[in-house]
C-alpha positions in Angstrom: -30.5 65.7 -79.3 -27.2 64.3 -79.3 -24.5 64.5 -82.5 -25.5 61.3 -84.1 -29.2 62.6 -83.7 -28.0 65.7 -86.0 -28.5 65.2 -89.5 -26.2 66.2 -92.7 -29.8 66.2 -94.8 -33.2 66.7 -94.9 -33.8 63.1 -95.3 -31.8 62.1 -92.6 -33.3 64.1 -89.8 -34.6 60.7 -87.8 -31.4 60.0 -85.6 -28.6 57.2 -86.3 -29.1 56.6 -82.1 -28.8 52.4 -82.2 -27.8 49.9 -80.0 -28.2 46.1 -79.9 -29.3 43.2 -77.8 -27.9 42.9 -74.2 -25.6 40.1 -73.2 -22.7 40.1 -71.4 -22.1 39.5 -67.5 -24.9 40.2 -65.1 -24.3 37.6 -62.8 -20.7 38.7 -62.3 -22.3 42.0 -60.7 -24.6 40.0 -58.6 -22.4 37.7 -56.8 -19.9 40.6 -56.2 -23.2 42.4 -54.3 -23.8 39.1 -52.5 -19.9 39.2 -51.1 -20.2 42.7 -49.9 -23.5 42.7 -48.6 -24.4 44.2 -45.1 -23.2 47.9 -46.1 -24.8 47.3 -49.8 -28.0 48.6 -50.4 -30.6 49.3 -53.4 -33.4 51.9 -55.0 -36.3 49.1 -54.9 -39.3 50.4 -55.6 -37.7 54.0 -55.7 -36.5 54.0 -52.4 -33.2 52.3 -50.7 -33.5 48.9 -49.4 -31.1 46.1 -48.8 -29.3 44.2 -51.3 -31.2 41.4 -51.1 -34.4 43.0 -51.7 -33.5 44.5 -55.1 -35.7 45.0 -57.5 -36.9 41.4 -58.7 -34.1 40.0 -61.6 -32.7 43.0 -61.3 -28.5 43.9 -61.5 -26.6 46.2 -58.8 -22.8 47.3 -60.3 -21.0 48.9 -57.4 -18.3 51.3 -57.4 -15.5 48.8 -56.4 -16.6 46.5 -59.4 -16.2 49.3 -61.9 -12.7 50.1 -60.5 -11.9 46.3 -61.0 -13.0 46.8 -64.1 -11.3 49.4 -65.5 -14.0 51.3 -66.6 -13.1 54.6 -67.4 -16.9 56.3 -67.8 -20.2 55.0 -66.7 -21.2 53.7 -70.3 -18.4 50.9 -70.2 -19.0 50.2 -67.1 -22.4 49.0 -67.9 -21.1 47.2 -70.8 -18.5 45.4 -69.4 -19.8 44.7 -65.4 -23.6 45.2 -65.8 -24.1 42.8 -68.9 -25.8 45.7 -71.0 -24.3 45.2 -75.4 -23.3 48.6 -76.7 -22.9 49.6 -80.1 -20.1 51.8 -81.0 -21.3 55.5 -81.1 -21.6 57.8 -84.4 -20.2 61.2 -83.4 -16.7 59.9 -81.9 -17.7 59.6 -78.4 -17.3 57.1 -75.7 -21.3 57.1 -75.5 -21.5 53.7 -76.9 -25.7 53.0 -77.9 -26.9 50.7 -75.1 -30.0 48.5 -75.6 -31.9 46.3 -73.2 -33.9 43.4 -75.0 -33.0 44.1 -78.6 -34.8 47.5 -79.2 -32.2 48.6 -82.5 -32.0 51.7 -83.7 -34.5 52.8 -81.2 -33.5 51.4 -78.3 -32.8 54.9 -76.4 -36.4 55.4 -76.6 -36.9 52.1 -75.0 -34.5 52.5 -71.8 -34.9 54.8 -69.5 -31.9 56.7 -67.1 -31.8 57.7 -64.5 -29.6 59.7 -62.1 -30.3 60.1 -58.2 -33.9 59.5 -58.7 -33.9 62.5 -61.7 -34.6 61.1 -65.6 -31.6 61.9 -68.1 -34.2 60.6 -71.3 -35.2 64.1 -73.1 -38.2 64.2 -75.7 -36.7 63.9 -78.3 -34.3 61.3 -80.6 -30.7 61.4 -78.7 -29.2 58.8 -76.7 -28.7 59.4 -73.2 -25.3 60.9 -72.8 -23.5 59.4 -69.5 -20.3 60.1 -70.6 -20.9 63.4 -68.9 -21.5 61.4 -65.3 -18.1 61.7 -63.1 -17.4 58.0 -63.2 -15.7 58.7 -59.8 -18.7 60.2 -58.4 -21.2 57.2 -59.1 -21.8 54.3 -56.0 -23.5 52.3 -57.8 -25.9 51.7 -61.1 -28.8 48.9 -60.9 -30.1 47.2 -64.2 -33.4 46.0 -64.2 -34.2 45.0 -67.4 -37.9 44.1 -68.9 -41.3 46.7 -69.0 -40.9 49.3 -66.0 -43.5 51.8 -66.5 -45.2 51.5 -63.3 -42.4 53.1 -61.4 -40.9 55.0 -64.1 -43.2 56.4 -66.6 -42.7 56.2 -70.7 -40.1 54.4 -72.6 -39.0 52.0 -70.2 -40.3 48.5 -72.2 -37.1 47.5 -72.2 -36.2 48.3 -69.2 -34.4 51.0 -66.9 -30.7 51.9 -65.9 -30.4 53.6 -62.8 -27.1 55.7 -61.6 -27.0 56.6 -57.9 -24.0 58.8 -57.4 -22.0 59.1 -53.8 -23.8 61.1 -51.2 -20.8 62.2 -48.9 -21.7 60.8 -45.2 -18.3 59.1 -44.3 -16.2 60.9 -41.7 -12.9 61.6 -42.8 -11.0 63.1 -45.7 -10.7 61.0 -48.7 -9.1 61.5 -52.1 -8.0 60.1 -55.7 -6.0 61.4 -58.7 -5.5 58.7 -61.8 -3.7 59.2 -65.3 -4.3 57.1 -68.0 -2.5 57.1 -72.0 -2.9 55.1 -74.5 -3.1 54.5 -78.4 -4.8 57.5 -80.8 -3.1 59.8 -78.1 -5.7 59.1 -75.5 -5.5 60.5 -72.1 -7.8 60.9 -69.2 -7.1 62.9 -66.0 -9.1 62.1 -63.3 -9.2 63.8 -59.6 -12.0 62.9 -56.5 -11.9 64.4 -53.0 -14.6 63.7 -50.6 -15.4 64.9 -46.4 -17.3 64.3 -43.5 -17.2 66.1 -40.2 -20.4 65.9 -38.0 -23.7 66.4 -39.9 -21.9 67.7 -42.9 -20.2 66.2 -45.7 -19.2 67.1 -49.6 -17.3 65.5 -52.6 -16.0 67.0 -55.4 -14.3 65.8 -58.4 -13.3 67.0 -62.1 -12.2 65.1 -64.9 -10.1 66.0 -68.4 -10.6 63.4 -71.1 -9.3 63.4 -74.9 -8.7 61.0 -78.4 -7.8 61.5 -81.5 -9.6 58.5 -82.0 -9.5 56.0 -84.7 -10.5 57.1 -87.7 -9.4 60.5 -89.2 -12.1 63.4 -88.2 -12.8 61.1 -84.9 -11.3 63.7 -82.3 -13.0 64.3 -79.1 -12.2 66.3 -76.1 -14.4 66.8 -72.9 -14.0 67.7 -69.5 -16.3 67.3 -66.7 -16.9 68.9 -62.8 -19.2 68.1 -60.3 -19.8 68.3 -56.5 -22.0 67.5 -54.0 -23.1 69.1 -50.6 -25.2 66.4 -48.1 -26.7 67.6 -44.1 -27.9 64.8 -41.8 -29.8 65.9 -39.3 -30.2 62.6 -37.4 -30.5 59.3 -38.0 -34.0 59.7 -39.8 -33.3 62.1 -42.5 -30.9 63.9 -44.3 -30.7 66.8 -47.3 -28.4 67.5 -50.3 -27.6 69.6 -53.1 -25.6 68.5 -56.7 -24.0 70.3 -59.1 -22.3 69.0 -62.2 -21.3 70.3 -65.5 -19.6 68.9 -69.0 -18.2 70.7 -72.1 -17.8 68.3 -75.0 -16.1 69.1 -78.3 -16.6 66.0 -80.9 -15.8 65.6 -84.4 -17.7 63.5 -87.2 -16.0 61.1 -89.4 -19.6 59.7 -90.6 -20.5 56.4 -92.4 -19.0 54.7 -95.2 -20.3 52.5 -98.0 -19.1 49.0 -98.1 -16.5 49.3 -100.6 -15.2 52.2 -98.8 -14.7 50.5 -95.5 -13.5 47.5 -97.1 -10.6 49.7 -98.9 -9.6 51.4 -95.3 -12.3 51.5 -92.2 -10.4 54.6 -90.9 -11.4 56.9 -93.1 -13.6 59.9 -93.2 -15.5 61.8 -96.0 -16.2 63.9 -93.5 -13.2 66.0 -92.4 -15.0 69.3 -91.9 -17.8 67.8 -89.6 -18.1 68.7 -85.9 -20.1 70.0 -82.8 -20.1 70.6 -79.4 -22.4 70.1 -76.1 -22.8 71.9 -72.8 -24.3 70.4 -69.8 -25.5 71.7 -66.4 -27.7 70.2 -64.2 -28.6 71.0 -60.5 -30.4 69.0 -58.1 -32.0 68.7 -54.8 -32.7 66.2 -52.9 -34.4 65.5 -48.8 -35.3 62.3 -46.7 -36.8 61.8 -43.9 -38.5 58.9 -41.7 -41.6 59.5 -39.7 -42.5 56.6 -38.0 -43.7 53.9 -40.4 -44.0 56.6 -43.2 -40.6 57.3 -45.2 -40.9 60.4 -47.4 -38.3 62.0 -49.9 -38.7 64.2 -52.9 -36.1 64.6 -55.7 -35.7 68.5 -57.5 -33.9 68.5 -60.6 -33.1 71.3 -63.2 -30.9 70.5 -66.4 -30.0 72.8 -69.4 -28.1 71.6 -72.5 -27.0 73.6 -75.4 -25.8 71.4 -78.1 -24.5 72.4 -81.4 -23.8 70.6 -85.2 -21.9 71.8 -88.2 -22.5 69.7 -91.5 -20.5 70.7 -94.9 -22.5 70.5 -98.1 -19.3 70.5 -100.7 -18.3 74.4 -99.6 -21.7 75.4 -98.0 -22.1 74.9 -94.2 -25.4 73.7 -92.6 -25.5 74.8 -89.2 -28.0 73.3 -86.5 -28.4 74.5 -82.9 -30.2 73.4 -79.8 -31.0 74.6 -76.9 -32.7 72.7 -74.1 -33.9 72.5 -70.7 -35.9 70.2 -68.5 -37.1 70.5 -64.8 -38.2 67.8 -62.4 -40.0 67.3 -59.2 -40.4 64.2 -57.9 -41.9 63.5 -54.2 -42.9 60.0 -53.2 -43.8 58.2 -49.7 -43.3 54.4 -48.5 -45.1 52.9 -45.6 -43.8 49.6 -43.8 -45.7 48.0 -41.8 -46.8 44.1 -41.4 -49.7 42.7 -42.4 -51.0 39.1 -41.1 -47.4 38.4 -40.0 -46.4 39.7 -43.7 -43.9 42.6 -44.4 -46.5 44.7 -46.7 -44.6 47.7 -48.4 -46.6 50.1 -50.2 -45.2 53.2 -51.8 -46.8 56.0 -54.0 -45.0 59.1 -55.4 -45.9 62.1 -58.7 -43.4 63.2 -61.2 -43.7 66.4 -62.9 -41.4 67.4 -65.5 -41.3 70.0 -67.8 -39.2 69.8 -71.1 -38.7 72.7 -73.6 -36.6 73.4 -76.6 -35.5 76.0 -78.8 -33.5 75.2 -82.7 -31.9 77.4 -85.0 -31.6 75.4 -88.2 -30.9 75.8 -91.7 -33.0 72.9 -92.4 -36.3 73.4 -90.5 -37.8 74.1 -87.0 -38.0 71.9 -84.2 -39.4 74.1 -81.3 -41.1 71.9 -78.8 -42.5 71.6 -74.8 -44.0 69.1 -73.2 -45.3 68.7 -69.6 -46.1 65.6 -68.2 -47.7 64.5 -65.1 -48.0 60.6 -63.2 -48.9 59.4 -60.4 -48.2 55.6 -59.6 -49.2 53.4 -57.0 -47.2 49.7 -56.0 -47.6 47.2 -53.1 -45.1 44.2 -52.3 -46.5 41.8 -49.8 -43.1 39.6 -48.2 -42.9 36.3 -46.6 -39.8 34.8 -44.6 -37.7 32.1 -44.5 -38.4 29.1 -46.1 -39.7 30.4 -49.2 -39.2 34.3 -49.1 -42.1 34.9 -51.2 -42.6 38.3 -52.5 -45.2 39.5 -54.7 -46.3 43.1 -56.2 -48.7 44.9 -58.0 -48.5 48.6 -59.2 -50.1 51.0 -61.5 -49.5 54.5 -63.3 -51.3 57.1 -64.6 -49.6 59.9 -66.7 -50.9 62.5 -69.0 -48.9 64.6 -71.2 -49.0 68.0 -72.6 -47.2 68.8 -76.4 -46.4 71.9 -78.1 -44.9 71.2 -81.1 -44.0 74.1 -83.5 -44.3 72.3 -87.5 -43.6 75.2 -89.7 -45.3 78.0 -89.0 -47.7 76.4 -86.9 -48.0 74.8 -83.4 -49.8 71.5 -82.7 -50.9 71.7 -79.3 -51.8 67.7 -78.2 -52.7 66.1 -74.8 -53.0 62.5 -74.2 -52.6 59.8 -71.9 -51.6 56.3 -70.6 -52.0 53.7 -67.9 -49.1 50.9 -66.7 -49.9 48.0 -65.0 -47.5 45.4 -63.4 -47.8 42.0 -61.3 -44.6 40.3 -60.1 -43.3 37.9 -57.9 -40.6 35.4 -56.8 -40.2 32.4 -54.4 -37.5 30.0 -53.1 -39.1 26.4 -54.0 -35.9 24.7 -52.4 -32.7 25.6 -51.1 -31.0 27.8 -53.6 -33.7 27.5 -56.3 -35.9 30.3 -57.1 -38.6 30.8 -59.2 -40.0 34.4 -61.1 -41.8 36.1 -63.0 -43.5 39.4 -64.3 -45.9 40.7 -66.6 -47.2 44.3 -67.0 -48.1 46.9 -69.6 -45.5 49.6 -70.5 -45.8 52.2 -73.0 -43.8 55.0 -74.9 -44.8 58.5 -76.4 -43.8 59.5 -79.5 -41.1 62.4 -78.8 -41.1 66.1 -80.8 -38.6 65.0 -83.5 -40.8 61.7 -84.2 -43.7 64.1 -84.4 -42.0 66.7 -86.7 -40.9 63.6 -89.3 -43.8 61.8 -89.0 -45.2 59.7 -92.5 -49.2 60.5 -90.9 -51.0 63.9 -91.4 -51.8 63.3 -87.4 -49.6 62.9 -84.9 -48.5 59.2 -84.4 -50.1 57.2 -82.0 -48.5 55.9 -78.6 -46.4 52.7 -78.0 -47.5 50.3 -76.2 -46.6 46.7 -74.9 -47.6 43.8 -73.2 -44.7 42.5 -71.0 -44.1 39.0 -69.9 -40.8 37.3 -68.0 -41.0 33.9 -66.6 -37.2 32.8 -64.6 -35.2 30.8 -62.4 -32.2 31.2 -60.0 -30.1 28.1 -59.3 -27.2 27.7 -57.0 -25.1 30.4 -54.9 -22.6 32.7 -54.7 -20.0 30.4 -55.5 -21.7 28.8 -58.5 -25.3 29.9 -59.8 -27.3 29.6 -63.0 -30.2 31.8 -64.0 -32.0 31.7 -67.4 -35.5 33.6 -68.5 -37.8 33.3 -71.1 -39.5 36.5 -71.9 -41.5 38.6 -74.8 -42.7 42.2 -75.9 -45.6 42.6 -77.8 -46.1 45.8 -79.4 -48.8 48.1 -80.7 -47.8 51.0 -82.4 -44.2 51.2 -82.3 -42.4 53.6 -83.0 -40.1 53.8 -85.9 -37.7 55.1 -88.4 -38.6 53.8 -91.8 -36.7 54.8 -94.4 -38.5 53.2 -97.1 -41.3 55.7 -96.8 -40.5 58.6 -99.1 -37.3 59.9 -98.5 -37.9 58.4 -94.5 -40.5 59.1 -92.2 -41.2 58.5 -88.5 -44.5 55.8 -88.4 -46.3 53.5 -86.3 -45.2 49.8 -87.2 -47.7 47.2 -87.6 -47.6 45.0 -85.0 -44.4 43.6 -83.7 -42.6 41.2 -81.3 -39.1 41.2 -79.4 -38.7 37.5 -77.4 -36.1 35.5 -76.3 -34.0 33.7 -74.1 -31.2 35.2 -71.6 -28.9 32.4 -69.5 -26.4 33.3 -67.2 -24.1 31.4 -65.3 -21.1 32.2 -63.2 -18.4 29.9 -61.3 -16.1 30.5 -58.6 -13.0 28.4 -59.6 -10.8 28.2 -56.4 -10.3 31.1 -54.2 -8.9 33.5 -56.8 -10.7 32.6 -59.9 -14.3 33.8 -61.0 -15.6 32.7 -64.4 -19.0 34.3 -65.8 -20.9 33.4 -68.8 -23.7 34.6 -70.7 -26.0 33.6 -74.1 -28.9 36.0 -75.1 -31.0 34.8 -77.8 -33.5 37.4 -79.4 -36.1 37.0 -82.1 -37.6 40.8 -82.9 -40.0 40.1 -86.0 -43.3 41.7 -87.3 -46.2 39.2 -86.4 -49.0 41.4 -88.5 -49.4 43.0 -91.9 -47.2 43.3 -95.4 -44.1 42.7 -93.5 -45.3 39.5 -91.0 -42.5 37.2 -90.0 -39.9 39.1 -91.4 -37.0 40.0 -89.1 -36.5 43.5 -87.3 -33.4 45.1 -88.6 -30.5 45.6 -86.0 -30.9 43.2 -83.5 -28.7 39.8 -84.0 -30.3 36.9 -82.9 -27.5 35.6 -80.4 -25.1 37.7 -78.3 -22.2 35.1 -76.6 -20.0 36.5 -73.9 -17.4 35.1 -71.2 -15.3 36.5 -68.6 -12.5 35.1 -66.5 -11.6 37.0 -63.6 -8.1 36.4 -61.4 -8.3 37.7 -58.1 -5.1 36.2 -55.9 -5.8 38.9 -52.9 -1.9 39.7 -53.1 -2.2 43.1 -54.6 -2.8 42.0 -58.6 -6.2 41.5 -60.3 -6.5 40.5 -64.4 -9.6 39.6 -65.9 -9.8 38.9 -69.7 -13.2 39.0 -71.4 -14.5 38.2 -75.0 -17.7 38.4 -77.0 -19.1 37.2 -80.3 -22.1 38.7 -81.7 -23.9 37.0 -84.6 -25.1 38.9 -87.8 -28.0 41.3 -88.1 -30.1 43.0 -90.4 -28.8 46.0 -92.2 -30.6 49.1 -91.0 -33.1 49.7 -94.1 -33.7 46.2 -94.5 -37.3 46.5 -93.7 -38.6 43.8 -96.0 -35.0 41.2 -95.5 -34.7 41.5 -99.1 -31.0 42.4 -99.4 -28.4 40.7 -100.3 -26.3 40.8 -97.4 -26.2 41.1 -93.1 -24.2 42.8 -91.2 -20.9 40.1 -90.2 -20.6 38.4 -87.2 -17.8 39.2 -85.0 -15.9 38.5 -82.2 -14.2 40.8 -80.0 -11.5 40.5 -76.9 -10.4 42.7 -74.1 -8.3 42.6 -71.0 -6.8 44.0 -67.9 -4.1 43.5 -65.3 -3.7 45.6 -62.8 -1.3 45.7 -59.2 -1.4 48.0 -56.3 1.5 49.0 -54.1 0.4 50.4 -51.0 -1.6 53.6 -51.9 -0.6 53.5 -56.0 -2.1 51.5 -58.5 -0.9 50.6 -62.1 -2.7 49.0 -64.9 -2.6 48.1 -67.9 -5.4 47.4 -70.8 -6.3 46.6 -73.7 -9.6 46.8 -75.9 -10.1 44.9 -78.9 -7.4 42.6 -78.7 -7.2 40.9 -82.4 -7.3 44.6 -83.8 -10.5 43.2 -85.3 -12.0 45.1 -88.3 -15.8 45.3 -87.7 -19.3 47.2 -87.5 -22.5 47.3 -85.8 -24.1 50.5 -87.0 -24.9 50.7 -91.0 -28.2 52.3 -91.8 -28.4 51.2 -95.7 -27.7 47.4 -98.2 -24.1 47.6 -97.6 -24.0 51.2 -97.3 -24.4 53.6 -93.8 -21.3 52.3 -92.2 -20.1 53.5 -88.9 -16.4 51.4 -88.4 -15.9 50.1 -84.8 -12.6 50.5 -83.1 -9.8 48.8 -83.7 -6.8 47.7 -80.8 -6.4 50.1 -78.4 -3.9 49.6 -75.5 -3.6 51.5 -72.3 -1.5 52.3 -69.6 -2.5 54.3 -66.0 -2.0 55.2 -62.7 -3.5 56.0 -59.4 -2.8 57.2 -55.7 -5.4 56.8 -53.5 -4.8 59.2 -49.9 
């Protein structure tokens, strides 16, 4: 669990992890990747391929985008480049909530990360902590959003994030340091060092980050390390090894009730609230080609020790976790061509193991689960004119619980299929139609399971996943909208109308919508990107039919405008408006009031001077007073940020 998972009650114990509807700029991403292209490449169906094979609609960020960008961790960067909305986290750190296709509060448990080919998503209610993830360290992250079971396994209906990091290869000796201040005594100290010689190569880099943050009891401090060792033995194959470690410190300023944050938004009830959380995570990876057969196996060990400190009045309630999860993940891809088609046809297993151990003033929470898959997906390809492609895959996974409830343990096994069918073709010059449809599914995790509103254990997730598109235009000016829908059996859900709040199975729901994007190349130095999401996330069965899902806002806006000249300075200035939303408990739309609307503006402007770089930036322009997380009718208030400005520096060698 993460600290906004930890709970200051009993009745609270279901995690405050939310997030909201994606929006932002996809398409900014994708015509950078279609600039750069020969030396870009992609994970496709879980195994590199080039750029213009990517995973169908999907979105590749690369790692001279984010440094445009200004991105100081991985989680902003897939805000601000990769078009993902974030909502502002709960326990003070940079780990803003993402959500792909207007999940809410559960929208961790709909998204699935992934790093080097290894999953980040534990079993249980925590968002996935990136923040962690040396944001110098990462090549490139690819966003494909939409049901994505086949390939990787539970809790991807809304779709999957995937980090690759750099695997040293380059010849040479490269390095980086960067410094960075700003408002709430920010700082961030950053330092990268990467080397090739012959078959060998390694990178390294460590990183010291703190805020006071901006409301009182909002302090957070982490620092981060992580290297990589990489031997290519030829051409055909190579092998690697990855450490990394984090140790975060994090204070809690909690929520606030409406009159509370009306009277000042930086306050805290709160001021003796903290916790911490330890990472480390080792992994292993090999490729190799044999003839028409690629194979390549990911190992992965992580451990996590995570700890929370509530104050009742003068009595402390102290909560500790302790966690570890083990992956192994082999897989094989044949090419070969098939009736003058390229047919590509890769099948892999991943096994992972997950355990956890709590001490708790509040209750138990030991848990283990094993689970097991084996998927299966073909992709036939035509050429030029139309470059069809088209691809079918399947998964089976079965899973193994322990949970301890009390004194006793529930021991559970059960299991689920995936299905997908996809495909795209050019109908004309620059026009491209696709689509998608599939079945994904999601299991319900130890915590849903240990505050659950059934005497049984609650049911699996599943969905029916359909995406219909087009792709108009090029690099220098394109359009792209989709149409696409969720429907849901059995979701999986905090209500907090039941009792004092339970964990259930919904009746029946729905998330569809609409996402346009459009970008604009406006002269040689200008680039101006666009975006609309429109989401409707209702119940279409039972007491609660046609009434809105809380925490999603129907329409996300967003625009960027990006100045290039290609004389040493770069700007770009960005803002979003989000409409208003449901208020977390809000399970029947019977209160009085929605969460505002609000707009929000940031920029950049940066110039390099031979190897240094300054920059200066600024997040929420307008210093405008806002929220996105609130959990009761006017009540459960987590304040956003207000302006923060920033200054840095870095020397590239």
């Amino acid at each position: 669990m993460n600290f906004a998972a930890l709970p200051r009650s009993a009745p609270a114990i279901k995690p405050l992890a939310l997030a909201c509807a994606l929006s932002l700029s996809v398409l900014a991403a994708q015509a950078c990747a279609q600039d750069a292209v020969p030396s870009i490449v992609v994970t496709g169906a879980r195994f590199p391929v080039d750029a213009g094979l990517a995973p169908i609609g999907a979105t590749v960020i690369t790692a001279d985008e984010i440094r445009r960008a200004g991105a100081t961790d991985v989680n902003e960067a897939i805000r601000k480049v990769g078009g993902v909305y974030g909502r502002q986290s709960l326990d003070a750190s940079p780990d803003f909530a993402l959500d792909l296709r207007g999940f809410g509060s559960n929208s961790a448990q709909n998204l699935v990360v992934m790093v080097d080919g290894v999953r980040l998503n534990e079993n249980e209610l925590a968002n996935t902590v990136l923040s962690t993830i040396p944001v110098d360290s990462v090549e490139r992250i690819e966003i494909t959003r939409g049901g994505s079971s086949v390939l990787y396994g539970e809790g991807a209906t809304g779709g999957v994030i995937h980090i690759i990091t750099r695997r040293a290869g380059q010849a040479g000796t490269r390095a980086s340091v960067f410094a960075e201040a700003g408002r709430f005594d920010h700082r961030d100290l950053r330092a990268s060092l990467s080397h090739g010689a012959g078959p060998w190569s390694f990178d390294a880099s460590i990183a010291d980050r703190s805020s006071d943050g901006y409301r009182r009891n909002s302090d957070f401090d982490q620092t981060t390390a992580s290297a990589g060792l990489q031997y290519a033995w030829d051409a055909q194959g190579r092998a690697g090894l990855r450490i990394e470690s984090a140790r975060s410190d994090s204070r809690f300023p909690g929520s606030l009730t409406e009159d509370e944050y009306l009277a000042n938004p930086r306050q805290s009830l709160t001021l003796r609230d903290f916790g911490t959380l330890d990472t480390d995570r080792i992994s292993a990876y090999a490729e190799q080609r044999v003839g028409a057969f690629e194979l390549a196996a990911d190992l992965s060990h992580r451990e996590r020790d995570l700890s929370a400190n509530y104050f009742f009045s003068t009595t402390l309630s102290r909560s500790t976790y302790a966690s570890e999860q083990t992956q192994f993940s082999p897989r094989v891809r044949h090419s070969a061509m098939l009736g003058g088609q390229r047919n590509e046809l890769v099948a892999g297993v991943d096994l992972i193991r997950w355990e956890r151990q709590v001490k708790s003033d509040f209750g138990s929470g030991d848990a283990r689960q094993d689970s097991r898959a084996i998927y299966l997906r073909d992709e036939l390809r035509w050429n030029a004119p139309h470059n069809a492609r088209l691809a079918a895959g399947v998964r089976h996974e079965k899973f193994e619980k322990d949970d301890v409830l009390g004194a006793a343990t529930d021991s559970r096994s059960q299991s689920l299929n995936a299905w997908s069918l996809e495909g795209s073709v050019d109908v004309m010059p620059e026009v491209t139609l696709f689509a998608k449809a599939g079945r994904s599914y999601r299991m319900p995790n130890a915590d849903e399971n240990g505050l659950r509103s059934s005497a049984d254990v609650l049911q699996p997730q599943t969905s029916r996943d359909l995406e219909l598109g087009v792709t108009a235009g090029g690099k220098e000016r394109q359009l792209t909208a989709r149409l696409f829908r969720h429907r849901l059996r059995n979701e999986i859900f905090y209500d907090p109308t039941i009792g004092w709040g339970a964990n259930t199975n919904l009746d029946p729901t729905r998330r569809q919508g609409l996402e346009v994007e459009g970008q604009a190349a406006l002269g040689a130095a200008w680039r101006l990107t666009g975006q609309w999401q429109r989401v409707d996330a209702e119940f279409t069965a039972g007491p609660n039919a046609g009434r809105e899902m809380v925490l999603v806002p129907k329409n996300v806006v967003s625009a960027r405008l990006a100045w290039v000249p290609g004389d040493g300075q770069s700007a770009d200035i960005g803002a979003q408006w989000v409409d208003s939303q449901r208020y977390g408990s809000d399970f029947t739309n019977s209160c009085g009031a929605r969460i505002p609307s609000y707009t929000t503006v940031d920029a950049r402007y940066a110039r390099r001077m031979g190897a240094w770089e300054v920059a200066v930036s600024g997040l929420n322009l307008f210093d405008r007073d806002y929220y996105s997380n609130a959990f009761g009718c006017r009540s459960g208030i987590y304040p956003s940020d207000g302006r923060q400005l920033k200054l840095s520096l870095r020397y590239d060698f």
